[in-house]
C-alpha positions in Angstrom: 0.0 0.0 0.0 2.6 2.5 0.6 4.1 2.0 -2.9 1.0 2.7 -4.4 0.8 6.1 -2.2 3.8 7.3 -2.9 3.0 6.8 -6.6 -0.2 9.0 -6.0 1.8 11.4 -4.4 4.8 11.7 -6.7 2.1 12.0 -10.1 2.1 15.3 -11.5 -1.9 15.3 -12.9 -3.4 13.9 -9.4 -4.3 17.4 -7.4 -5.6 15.2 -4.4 -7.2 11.9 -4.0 -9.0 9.4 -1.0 -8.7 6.6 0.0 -10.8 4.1 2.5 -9.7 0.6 3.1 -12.9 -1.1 5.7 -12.0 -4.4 6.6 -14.9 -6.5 6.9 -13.3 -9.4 8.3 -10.1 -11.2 8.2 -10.1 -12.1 4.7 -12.4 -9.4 3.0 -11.8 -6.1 2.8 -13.3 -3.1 1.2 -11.5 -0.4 -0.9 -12.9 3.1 -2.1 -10.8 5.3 -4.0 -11.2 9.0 -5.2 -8.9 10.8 -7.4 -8.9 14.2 -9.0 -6.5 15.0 -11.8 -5.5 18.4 -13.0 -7.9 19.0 -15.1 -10.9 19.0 -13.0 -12.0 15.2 -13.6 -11.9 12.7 -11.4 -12.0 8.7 -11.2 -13.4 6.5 -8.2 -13.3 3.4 -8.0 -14.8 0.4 -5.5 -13.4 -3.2 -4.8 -14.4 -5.9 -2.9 -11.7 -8.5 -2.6 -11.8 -11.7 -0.4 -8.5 -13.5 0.8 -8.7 -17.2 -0.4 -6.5 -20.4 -0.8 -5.7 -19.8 -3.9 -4.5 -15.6 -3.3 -6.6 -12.5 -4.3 -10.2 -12.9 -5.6 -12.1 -9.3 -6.5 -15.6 -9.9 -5.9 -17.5 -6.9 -6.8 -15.6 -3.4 -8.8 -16.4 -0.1 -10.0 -14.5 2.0 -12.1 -16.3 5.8 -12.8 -14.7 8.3 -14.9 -16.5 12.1 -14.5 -15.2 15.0 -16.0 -17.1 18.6 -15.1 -19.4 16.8 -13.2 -20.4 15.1 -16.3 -20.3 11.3 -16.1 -17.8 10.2 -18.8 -17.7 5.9 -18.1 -18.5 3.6 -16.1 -16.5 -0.1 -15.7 -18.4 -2.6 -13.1 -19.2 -5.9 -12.5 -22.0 -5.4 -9.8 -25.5 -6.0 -11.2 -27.9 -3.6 -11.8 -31.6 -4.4 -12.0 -32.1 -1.3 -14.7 -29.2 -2.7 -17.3 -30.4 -6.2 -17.0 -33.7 -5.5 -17.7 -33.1 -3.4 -21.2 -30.7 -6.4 -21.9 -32.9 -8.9 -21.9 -36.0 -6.6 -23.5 -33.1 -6.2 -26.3 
């Protein structure tokens, strides 16, 4: 973890950025990141990753891309109800 925060801290672009690690138990834990670049835009992202035999599994992510407030993209693996719905109306 402290590699990847000094990497944050030594980027040029990244004004400021957030991050929450909630352990959940002894092999899951919960991160939530916040970045804001230069520019005004920022990326967050959300992962869910359990400890197992076999190393790292990430159960649930989010990646979200916004730029002026404007939502740019969106990268997840969680379901939602809405986009499974117009997929199978498709």
């Amino acid at each position: 973890m402290k590699e990847v925060l000094n990497t944050l801290d030594r980027n040029p672009v990244i004004v400021s950025y957030d991050i929450d690690v909630d352990v959940k138990s002894s092999t899951l834990i919960l991160l939530h990141e916040s970045i804001m670049f230069k520019d005004g835009s920022t990326l967050e992202f959300l992962e869910l990753i359990r400890e197992t035999d076999r190393g790292l599994e990430r159960l649930e992510y989010r990646f979200q891309y916004s730029k002026s407030d404007k939502f740019v993209f969106r990268y997840d693996n969680i379901p939602s109800p809405q986009r499974d719905q117009d997929i199978s109306t498709s």
